[in-house]
C-alpha angles and dihedrals in degrees: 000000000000101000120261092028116128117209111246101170153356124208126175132211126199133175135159105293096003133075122184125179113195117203114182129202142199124214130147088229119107118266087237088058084054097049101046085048082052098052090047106045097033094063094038076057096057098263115139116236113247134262114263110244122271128196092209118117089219101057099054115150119175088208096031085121093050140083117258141193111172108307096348127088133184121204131188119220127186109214101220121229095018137080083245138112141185141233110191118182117194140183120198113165109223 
């Protein structure tokens, strides 16, 4: 958790080969502070970096923009227009 957030609320997904747990946040930092605590501890961590984006059809990834570690991805997601944030995990089997 970015220091100095405080946990508001928690909300869980779940279809039929998918599960997803959302965890928000609130914190007065910029989302730009938490992102850059979050690609420095993840990988320390053992998460794997995310893909950069490409524009290709074929390469295609749903979680090319999170964090992964087998199964498992973390993503990062700025809530617009609040002080939150939000941590999703995910698991999606390949």
């Amino acid at each position: 958790m970015f220091p100095g957030s405080q946990k508001i609320a928690d909300k869980v997904v779940l279809k039929q080969s998918q599960a997803s747990l959302f965890t928000t946040y609130s914190t007065q930092a910029a989302f730009d502070e938490i992102e850059l605590f979050y690609k420095r501890e993840l990988p320390a961590r053992g998460w794997a970096l995310p893909k950069g984006p490409s524009h290709r059809f074929i390469d295609y990834d749903a979680h090319s923009q999170h964090y992964r570690r087998g199964d498992y991805f973390i993503a990062i997601d700025s809530n617009p227009g609040s002080n939150n944030y939000s941590v999703v995990f995910i698991w999606d089997p390949q």
